[in-house]
C-alpha positions in Angstrom: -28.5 -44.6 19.7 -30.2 -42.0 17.1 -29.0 -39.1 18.9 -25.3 -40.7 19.7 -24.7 -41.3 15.8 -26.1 -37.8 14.9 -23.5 -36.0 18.0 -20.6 -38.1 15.9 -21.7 -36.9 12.7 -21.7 -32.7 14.1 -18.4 -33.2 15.5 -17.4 -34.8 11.6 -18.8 -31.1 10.9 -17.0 -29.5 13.0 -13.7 -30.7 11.8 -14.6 -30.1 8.3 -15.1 -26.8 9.2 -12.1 -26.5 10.9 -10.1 -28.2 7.9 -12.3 -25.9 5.5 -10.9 -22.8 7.7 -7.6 -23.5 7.8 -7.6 -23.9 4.1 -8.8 -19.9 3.4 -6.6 -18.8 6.4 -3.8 -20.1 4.2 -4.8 -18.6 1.0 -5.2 -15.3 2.2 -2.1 -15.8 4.2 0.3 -17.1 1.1 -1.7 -14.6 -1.8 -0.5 -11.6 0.5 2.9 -13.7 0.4 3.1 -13.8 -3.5 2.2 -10.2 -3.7 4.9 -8.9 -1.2 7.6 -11.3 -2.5 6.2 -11.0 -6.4 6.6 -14.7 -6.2 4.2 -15.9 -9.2 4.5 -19.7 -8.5 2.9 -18.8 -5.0 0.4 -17.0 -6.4 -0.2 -19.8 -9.2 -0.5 -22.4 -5.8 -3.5 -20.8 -4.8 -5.2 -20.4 -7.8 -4.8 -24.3 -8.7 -5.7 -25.3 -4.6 -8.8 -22.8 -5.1 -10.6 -25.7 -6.2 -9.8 -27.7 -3.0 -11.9 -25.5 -1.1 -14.7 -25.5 -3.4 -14.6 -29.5 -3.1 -14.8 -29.0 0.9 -17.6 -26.5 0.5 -19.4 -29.3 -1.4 -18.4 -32.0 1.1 -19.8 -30.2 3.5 -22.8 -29.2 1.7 -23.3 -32.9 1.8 -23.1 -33.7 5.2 -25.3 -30.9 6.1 -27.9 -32.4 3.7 -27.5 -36.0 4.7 -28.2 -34.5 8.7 -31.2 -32.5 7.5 -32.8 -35.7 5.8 -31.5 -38.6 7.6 -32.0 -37.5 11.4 -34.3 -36.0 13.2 -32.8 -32.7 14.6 -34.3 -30.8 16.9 -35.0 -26.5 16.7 -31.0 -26.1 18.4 -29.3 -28.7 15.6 -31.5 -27.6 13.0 -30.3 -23.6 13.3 -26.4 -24.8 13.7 -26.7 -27.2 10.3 -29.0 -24.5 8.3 -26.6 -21.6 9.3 -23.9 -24.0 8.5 -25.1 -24.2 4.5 -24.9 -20.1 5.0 -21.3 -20.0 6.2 -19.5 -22.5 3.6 -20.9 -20.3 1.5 -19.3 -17.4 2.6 -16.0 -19.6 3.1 -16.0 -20.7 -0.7 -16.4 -16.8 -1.4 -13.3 -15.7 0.6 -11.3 -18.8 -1.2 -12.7 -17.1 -4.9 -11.5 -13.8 -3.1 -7.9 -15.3 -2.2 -7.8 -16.4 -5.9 -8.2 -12.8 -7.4 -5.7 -11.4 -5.4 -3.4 -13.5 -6.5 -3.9 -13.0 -10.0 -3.2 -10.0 -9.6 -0.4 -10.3 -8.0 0.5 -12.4 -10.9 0.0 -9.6 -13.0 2.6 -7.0 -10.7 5.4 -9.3 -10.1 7.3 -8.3 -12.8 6.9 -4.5 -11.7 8.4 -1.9 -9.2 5.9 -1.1 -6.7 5.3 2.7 -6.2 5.7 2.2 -2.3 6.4 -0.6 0.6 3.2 -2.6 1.1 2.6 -1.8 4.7 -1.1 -1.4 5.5 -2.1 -4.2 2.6 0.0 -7.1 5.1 -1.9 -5.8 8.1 -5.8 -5.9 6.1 -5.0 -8.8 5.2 -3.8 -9.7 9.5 -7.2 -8.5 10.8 -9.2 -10.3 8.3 -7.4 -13.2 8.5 -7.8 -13.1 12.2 -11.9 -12.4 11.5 -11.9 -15.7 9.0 -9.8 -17.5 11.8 -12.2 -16.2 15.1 -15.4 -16.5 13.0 -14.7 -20.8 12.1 -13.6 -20.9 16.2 -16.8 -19.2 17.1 -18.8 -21.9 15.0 -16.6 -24.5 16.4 -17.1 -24.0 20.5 -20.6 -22.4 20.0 -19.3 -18.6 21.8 -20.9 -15.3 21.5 -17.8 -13.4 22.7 -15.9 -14.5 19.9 -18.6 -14.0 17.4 -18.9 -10.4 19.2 -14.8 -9.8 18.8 -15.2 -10.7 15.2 -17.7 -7.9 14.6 -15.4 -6.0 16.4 -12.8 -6.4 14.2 -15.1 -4.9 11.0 -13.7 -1.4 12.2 -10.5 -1.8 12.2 -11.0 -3.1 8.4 -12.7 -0.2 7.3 -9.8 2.2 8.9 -7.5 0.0 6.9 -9.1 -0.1 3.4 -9.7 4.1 3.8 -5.9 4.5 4.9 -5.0 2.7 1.5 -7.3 4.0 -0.6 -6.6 7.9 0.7 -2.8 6.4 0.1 -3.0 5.5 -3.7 -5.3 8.3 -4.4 -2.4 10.5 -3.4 0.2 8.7 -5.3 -1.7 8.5 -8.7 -2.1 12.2 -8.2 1.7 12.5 -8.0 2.4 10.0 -11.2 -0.3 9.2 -13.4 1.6 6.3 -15.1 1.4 4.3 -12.1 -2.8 4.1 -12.2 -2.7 0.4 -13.4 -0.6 -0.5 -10.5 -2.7 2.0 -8.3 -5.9 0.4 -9.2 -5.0 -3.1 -9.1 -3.6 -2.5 -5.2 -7.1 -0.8 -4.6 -8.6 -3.7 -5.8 -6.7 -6.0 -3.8 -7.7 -3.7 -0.9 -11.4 -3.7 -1.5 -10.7 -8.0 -1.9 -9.8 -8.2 1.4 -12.4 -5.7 3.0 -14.9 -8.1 1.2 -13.1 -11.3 3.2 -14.0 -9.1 6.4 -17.0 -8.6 5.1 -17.5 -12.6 4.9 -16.1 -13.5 8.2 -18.4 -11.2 9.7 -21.2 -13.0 8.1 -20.2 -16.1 9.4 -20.3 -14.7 12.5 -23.5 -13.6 12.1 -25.1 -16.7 11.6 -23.2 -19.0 14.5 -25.3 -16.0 16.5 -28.4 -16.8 14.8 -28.0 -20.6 15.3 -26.4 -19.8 19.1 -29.5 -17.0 20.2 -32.1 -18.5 17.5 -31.9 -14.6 16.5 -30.2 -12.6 13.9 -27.0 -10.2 15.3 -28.3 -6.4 16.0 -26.0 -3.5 16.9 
């Protein structure tokens, strides 16, 4: 009976998680929106629904807490709700990080931008994709996904350096442009800190999966 009423109370976890992943796979997704479109209300959506997901991180919190002091779990359940504290964590973070970029899109919609956003849209893909694998990884307990997560970290990296070398070049060319320059590297180094997040989740459905941290 115990352990019945504790199994219904990790899959409530489980969809919370999910719920709390779909929420900063749609911020990322609709920030990158408001800055390629210069659409400020978009941009003002997210920044108002940021607090949503800070209320799921704390619903979750909660859960996780009432598990830990109500039940009796044993070493397995204990590592999946313990790294689950770690990951909502990192899931509030990538919602904060959503936010910023879109005040700053806010802050270019009213100006030409120096070149098409190309490789911005795809950082932004691959780390959405990282958020998105790293949630379905916690989800069906599965090492190959958290493995094609930290997989994915490269591909990041290759992006944010393509961009930078990119803007460096063009505030070279026209040095009136370094505001814009500098807030598109920032949005850049935004979304290689979302990688960086997911990866972290990843991380930690490893260590409650193996009962040991991730090594290379």
């Amino acid at each position: 009976m115990i352990r019945s009423r504790f199994d219904r109370e990790l899959d409530l976890l489980n969809s919370e998680f999910i719920e709390m992943g779909n929420l900063v796979e749609s911020a990322i997704k609709i920030a990158i929106t408001a800055l390629k479109e210069q659409n400020v209300e978009l941009a003002k959506r997210i920044i108002k629904e940021d607090n949503e997901i800070d209320d799921m991180e704390r619903k979750i919190e909660q859960r996780c807490l009432k598990l830990l002091l109500q039940q009796q779990p044993v070493a397995k359940d204990l590592r999946f709700i313990s790294s689950a504290l770690k990951m909502i964590t990192d899931m509030e973070r990538i919602g904060d990080q959503a936010a910023d970029i879109s005040e700053i899109a806010i802050g270019l919609a009213g100006q030409t931008y120096l070149k098409e956003l190309v490789h911005i849209p795809q950082m932004a893909d691959v780390a959405i994709e990282m958020v998105k694998t790293s949630i379905d990884s916690f989800v069906r307990r599965d090492i190959e996904l958290v493995k094609k997560v930290i997989s994915y970290d490269d591909k990041v990296d290759e992006l944010f350096d393509i961009i930078k070398d990119e803007l460096v070049d063009l505030i070279r060319e026209n040095i009136e442009y370094k505001e814009q320059v500098v807030d598109l590297l920032m949005i850049a180094k935004y979304l290689e800190r979302i990688g960086d997040h997911a990866e972290n989740i990843a991380e930690w459905v490893y260590f409650a999966i193996e009962g040991e941290h991730y090594s290379w």
